[in-house]
Wavefront OBJ file of the C-alpha trace (Angstrom):
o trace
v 136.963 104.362 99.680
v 137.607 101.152 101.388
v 133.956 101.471 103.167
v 132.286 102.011 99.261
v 134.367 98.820 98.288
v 132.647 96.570 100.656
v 129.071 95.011 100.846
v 128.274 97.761 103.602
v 127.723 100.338 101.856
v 125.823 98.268 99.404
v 123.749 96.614 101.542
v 122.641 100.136 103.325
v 121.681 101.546 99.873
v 119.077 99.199 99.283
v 117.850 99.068 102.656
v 117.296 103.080 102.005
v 115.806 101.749 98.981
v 113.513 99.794 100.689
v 112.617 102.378 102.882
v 111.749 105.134 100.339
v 110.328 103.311 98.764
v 107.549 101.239 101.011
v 107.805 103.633 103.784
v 108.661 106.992 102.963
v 108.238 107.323 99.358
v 108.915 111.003 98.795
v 109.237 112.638 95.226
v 109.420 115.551 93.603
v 106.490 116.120 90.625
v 105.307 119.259 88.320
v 102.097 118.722 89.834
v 101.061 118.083 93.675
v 98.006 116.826 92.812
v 96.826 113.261 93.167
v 96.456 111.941 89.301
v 98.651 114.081 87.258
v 101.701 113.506 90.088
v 101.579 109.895 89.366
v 101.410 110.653 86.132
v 104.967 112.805 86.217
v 107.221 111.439 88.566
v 110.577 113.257 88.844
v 113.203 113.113 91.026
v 112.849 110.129 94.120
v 114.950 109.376 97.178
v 114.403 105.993 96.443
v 116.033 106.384 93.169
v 118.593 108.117 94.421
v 119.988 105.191 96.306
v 119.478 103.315 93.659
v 121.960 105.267 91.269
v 124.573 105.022 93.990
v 124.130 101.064 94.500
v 124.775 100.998 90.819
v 127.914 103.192 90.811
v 129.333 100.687 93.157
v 128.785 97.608 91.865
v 129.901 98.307 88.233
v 132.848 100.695 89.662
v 134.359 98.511 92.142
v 132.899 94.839 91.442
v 133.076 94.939 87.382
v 129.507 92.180 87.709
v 128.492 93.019 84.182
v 129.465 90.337 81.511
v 129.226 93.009 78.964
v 128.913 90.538 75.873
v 126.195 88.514 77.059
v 123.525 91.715 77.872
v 125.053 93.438 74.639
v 121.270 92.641 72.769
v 119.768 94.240 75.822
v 121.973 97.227 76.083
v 121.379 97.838 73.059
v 118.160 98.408 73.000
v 118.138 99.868 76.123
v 120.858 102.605 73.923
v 118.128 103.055 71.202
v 115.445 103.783 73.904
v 117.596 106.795 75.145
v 118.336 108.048 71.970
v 115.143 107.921 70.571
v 114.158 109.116 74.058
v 115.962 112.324 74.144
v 115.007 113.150 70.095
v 111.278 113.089 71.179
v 111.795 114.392 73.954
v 113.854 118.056 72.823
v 111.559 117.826 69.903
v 107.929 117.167 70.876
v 107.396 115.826 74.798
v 109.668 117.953 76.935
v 109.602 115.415 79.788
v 113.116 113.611 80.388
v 112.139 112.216 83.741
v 109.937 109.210 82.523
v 113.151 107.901 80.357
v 115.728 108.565 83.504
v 113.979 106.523 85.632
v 113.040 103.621 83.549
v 116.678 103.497 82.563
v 117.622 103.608 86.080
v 115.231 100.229 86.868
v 116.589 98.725 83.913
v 120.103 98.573 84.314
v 119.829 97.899 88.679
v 117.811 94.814 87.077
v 121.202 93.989 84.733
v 123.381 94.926 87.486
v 121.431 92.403 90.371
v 121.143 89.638 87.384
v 124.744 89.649 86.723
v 125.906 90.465 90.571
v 127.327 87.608 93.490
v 125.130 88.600 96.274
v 125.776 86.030 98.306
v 123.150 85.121 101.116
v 122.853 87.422 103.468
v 122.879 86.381 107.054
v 122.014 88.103 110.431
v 121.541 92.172 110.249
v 122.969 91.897 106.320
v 119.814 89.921 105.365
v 118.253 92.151 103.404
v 115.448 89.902 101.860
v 113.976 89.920 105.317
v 114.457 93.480 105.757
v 112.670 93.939 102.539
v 109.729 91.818 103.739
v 109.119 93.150 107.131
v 109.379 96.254 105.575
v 106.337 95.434 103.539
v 104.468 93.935 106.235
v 104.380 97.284 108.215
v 103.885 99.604 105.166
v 100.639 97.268 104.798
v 99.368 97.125 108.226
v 100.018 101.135 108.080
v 97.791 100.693 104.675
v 94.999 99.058 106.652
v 95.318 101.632 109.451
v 94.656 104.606 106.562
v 91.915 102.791 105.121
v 89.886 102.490 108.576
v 90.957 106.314 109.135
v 88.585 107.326 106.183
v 91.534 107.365 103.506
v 92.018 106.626 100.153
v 95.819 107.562 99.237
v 98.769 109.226 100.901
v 100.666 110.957 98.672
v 104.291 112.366 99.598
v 105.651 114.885 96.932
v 107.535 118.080 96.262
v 107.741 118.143 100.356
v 104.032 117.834 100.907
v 101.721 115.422 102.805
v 98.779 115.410 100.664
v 95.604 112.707 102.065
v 93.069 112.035 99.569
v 89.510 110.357 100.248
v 87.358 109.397 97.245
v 84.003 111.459 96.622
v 81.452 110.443 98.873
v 79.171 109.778 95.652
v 81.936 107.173 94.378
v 80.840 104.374 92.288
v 82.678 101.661 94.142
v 84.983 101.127 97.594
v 88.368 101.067 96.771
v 92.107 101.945 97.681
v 95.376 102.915 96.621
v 97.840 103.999 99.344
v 101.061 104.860 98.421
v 100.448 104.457 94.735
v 98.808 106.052 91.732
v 95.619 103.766 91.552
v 94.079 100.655 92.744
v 95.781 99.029 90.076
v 99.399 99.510 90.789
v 98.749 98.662 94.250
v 97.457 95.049 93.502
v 100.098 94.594 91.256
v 102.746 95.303 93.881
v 100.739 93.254 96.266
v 100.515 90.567 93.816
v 104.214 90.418 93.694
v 104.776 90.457 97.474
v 102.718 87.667 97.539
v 104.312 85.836 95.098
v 108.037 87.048 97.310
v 106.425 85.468 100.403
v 105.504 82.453 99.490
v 109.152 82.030 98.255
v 110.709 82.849 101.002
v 108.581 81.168 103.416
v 111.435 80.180 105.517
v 112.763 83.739 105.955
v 109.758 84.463 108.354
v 109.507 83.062 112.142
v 107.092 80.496 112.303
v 104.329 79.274 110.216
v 102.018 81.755 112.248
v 103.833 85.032 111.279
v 104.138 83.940 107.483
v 100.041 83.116 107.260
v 99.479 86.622 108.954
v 101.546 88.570 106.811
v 99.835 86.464 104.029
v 96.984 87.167 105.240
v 97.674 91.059 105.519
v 98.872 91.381 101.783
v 94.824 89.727 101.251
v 93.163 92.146 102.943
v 94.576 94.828 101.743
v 94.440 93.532 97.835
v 90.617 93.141 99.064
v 90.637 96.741 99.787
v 91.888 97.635 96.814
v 88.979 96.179 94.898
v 91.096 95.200 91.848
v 89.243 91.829 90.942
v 91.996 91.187 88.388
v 94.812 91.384 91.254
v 92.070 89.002 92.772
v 92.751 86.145 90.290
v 96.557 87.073 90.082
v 96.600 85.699 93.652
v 95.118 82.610 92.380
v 97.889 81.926 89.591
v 100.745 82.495 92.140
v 99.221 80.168 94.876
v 98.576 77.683 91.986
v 102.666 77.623 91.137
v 103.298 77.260 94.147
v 101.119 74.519 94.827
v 102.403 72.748 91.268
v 105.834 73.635 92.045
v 105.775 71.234 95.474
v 104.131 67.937 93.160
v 107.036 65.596 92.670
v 105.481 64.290 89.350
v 108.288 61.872 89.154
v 106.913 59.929 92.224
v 103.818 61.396 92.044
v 100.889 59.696 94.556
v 97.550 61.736 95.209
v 98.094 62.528 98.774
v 95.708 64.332 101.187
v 97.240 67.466 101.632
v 97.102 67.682 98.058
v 93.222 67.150 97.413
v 92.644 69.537 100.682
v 95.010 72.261 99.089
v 93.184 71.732 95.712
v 89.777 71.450 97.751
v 90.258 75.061 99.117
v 91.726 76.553 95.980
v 88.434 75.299 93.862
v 86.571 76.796 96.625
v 87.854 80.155 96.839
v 87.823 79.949 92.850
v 84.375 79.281 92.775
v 83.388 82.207 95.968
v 85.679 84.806 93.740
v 83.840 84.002 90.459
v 80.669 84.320 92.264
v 81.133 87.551 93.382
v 83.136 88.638 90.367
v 80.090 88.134 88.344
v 78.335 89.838 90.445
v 79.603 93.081 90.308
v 81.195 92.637 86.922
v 80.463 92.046 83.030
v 83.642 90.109 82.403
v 82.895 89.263 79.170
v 82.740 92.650 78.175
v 86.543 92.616 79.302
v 85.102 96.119 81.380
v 85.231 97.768 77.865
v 88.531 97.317 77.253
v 88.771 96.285 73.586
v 86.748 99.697 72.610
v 89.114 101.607 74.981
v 92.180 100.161 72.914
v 90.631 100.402 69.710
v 90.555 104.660 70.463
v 93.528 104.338 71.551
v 95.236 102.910 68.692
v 93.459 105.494 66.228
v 94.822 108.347 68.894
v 98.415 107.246 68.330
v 98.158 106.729 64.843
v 96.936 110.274 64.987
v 100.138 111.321 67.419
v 103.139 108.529 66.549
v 105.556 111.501 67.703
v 103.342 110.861 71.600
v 101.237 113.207 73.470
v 104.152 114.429 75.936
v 102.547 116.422 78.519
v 99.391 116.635 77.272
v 98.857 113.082 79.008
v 96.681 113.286 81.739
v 94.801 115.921 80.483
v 93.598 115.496 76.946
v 91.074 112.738 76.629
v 89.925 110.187 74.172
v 85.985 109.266 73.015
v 85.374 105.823 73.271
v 81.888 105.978 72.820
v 79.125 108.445 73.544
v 79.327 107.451 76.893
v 82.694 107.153 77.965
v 85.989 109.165 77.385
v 88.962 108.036 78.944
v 92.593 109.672 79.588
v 95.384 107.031 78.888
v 95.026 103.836 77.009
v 94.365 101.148 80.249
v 97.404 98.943 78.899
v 101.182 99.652 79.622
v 102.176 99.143 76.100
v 100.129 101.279 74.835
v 100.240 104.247 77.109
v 104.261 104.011 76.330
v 103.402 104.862 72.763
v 100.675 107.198 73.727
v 102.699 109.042 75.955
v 106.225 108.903 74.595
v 105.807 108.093 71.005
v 105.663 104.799 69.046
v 109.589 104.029 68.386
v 110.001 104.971 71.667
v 107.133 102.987 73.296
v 108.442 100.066 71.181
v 111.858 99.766 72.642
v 110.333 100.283 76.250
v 108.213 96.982 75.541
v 110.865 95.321 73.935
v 113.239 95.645 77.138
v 110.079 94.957 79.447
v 109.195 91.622 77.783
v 112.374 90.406 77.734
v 112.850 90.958 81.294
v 109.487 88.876 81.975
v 110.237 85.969 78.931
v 114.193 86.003 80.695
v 112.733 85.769 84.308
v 110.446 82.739 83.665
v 112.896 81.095 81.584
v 115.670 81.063 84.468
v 113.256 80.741 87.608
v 111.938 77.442 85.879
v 109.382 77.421 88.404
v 105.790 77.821 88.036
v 105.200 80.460 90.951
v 107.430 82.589 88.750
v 105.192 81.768 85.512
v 102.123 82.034 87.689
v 103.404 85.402 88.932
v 104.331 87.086 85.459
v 101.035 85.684 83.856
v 99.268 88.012 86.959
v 101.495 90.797 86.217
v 100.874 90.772 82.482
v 97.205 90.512 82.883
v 97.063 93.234 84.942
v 99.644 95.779 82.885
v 97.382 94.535 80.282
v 93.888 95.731 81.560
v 94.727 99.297 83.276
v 98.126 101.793 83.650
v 99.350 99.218 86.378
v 102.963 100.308 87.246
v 104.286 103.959 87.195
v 108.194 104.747 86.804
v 108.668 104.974 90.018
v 107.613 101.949 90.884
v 109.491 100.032 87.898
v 112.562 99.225 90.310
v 110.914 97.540 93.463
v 108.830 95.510 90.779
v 112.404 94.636 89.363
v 113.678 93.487 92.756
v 110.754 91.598 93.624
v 111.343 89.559 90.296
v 114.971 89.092 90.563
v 114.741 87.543 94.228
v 111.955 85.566 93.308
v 113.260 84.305 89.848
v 117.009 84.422 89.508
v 118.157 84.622 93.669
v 116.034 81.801 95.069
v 117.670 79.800 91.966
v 121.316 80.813 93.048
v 120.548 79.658 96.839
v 119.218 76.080 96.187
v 122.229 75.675 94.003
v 124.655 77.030 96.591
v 123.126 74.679 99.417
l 1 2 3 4 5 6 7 8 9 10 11 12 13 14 15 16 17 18 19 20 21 22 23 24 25 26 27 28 29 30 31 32 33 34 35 36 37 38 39 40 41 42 43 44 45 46 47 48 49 50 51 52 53 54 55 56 57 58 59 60 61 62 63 64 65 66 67 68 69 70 71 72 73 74 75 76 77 78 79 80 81 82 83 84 85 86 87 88 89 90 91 92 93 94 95 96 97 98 99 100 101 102 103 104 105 106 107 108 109 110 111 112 113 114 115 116 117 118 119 120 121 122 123 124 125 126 127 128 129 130 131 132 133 134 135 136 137 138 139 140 141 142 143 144 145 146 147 148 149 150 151 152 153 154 155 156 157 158 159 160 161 162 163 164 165 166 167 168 169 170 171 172 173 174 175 176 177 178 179 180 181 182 183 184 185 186 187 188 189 190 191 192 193 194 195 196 197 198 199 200 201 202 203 204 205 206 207 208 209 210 211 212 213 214 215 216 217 218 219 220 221 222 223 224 225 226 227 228 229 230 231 232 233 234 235 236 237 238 239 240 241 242 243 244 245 246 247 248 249 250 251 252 253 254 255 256 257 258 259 260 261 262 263 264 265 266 267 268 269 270 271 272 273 274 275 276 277 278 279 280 281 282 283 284 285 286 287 288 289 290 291 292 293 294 295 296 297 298 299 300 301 302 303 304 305 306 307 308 309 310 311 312 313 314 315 316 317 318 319 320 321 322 323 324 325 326 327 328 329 330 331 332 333 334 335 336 337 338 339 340 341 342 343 344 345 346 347 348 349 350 351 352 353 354 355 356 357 358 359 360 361 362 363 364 365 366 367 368 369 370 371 372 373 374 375 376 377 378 379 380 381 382 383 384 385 386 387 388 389 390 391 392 393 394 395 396 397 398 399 400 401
């Protein structure tokens, strides 16, 4: 017991976390296949270690301040309940509601924790990112092999290429679209470039960089494209002392090169897309809507499967927008509360980061959970930890040193 009481056995957990979940992300599914397992996530390793990194810290360290997340909690209370009604009743999937609780309340618990900085082979924030580095050259590796996706579920290795007769180039690796894979690397990005000083030497941090580019490139998510942008642009805003501001000339040649990688991106963004069409999006959640006013009790495990007419042309399976696909999927009280407690985690992040990398990063993420089914379950937690470190941690360090 005196092993679980120390930061050991914490610190272990989420470097298993870590590892599950960039490296060996292994989970069990109803379905093997490539769509439909993203779709239903069960039961994850990664999760697993999760749960027991949470038993710790509210068993042994007491880090909640109960009264002060009670709004939260609530909520979070109402999601199960409703959850669980739905689910006996209509749905019959309980595994969507476990793990978003799960991501929910390791968020609370590493808000509210005293992780103090970790130094030497305890530093976990630099586990975390070299971690990432080599799940991304691995990506790379895949992509040049002739690979699309490498799924790892119910104790199956299952390597996907897209059709030969594919409209477009793209990639997903080790998650369920193109989408959710330039979100993630949208928010390692955003980690980096916070904790520049955690890397070697100014070479290894623009390489990794430089990696996490590529491989969004690969992806062929335009919108993670221009997320890039918005981080890189905090960043840039949050180094301008405006109180002694002077135009300097590593200023106008940092603004020089963002205007000119603005201007190549919207070239070739116009290119290929009609973005004032918004890539049909308003039709898609116009069906939508008229779908779940149709089903408010949710389609349960019909998702995936059934499909909705947007036009005479195009029929589409989930709603392209988080929010929606919450009420789609799990019904509308229940897809309420899950974008009640998701907003408040991104309105509470930017409001405590007080930064505008971490404003520049949520505006990418929202724009993105906006315009397709961006993050799965599954991935909920890493997405959590990637926020907290870059919004509430980096915060606590400056004010310790």
């Amino acid at each position: 017991m005196k092993w679980l009481k120390g930061q050991k056995a914490e610190h272990m957990l989420l470097k298993g976390f870590c590892i599950f979940m960039l490296l060996f992300p292994a989970f069990y599914s109803p379905y093997t296949d490539v769509y439909q397992s993203a779709y239903y996530g069960g039961f994850s390793w990664a999760y697993l270690c999760l749960v027991l990194y949470i038993g710790i810290q509210l068993l042994h360290r007491r880090v909640v301040r109960w009264r002060s997340w009670f709004p939260y909690l609530a909520i979070l209370i109402a999601y199960n309940l409703l959850s669980i009604y739905f689910n006996y009743k209509y749905l019959h999937w309980y595994w969507e509601q476990i793990n978003n609780t799960i991501a929910f309340l390791f968020f609370m618990v590493l808000v509210s924790g005293k992780i103090e900085p970790e130094e030497g082979k305890r530093d976990i924030i630099r586990f975390l990112l070299h971690c990432i580095v080599l799940s991304n050259l691995a990506s790379m590796i895949y992509f040049l092999m002739g690979y699309t996706k490498l799924l790892l579920c119910n104790n199956q290795f299952v390597f996907f290429e897209l059709p030969g007769n594919f409209y477009e180039t793209r990639h997903y690796w080790l998650y369920s679209h193109k989408s959710e894979y330039a979100l993630m690397l949208v928010a390692f990005t955003a980690l980096f470039v916070c904790f520049r000083e955690k890397f070697m030497n100014w070479i290894t941090y623009t390489a990794s960089i430089l990696v996490l580019l590529v491989c969004l490139y690969l992806t062929h998510s335009w919108t993670g494209i221009a997320g890039v942008f918005l981080i890189f642009l905090g960043a840039f805003i949050d180094k301008i002392e405006f109180r002694r501001f002077q135009w300097k000339k590593q200023y106008l040649l940092v603004g020089l090169i963002l205007l000119l990688a603005a201007g190549g991106f919207g070239y070739k963004l116009f290119s290929e897309r009609n973005i004032m069409s918004l890539g049909a999006r308003p039709q898609i959640w116009t069906a939508v809507l008229g779908a779940i006013r149709h089903h408010p009790e949710g389609w349960g495990m019909r998702f995936g499967e059934s499909a909705i007419q947007v036009s005479e042309s195009l029929l589409v399976n989930n709603g392209h927008n988080i929010f929606l696909n919450a009420m789609l999927r799990f019904s509308v009280p229940v897809g309420i509360c899950f974008s009640i407690l998701f907003l408040s985690v991104a309105v509470y992040s930017v409001a405590k980061a007080r930064s505008f990398l971490a404003a520049g990063m949520w505006a990418a993420l929202l724009i993105l959970l906006n315009m397709d089914y961006a993050l799965m379950s599954l991935q909920m937690a890493l997405l959590f930890f990637v926020v907290y470190l870059v919004c509430f941690y980096k915060r606590k360090v400056q004010h310790v040193e």
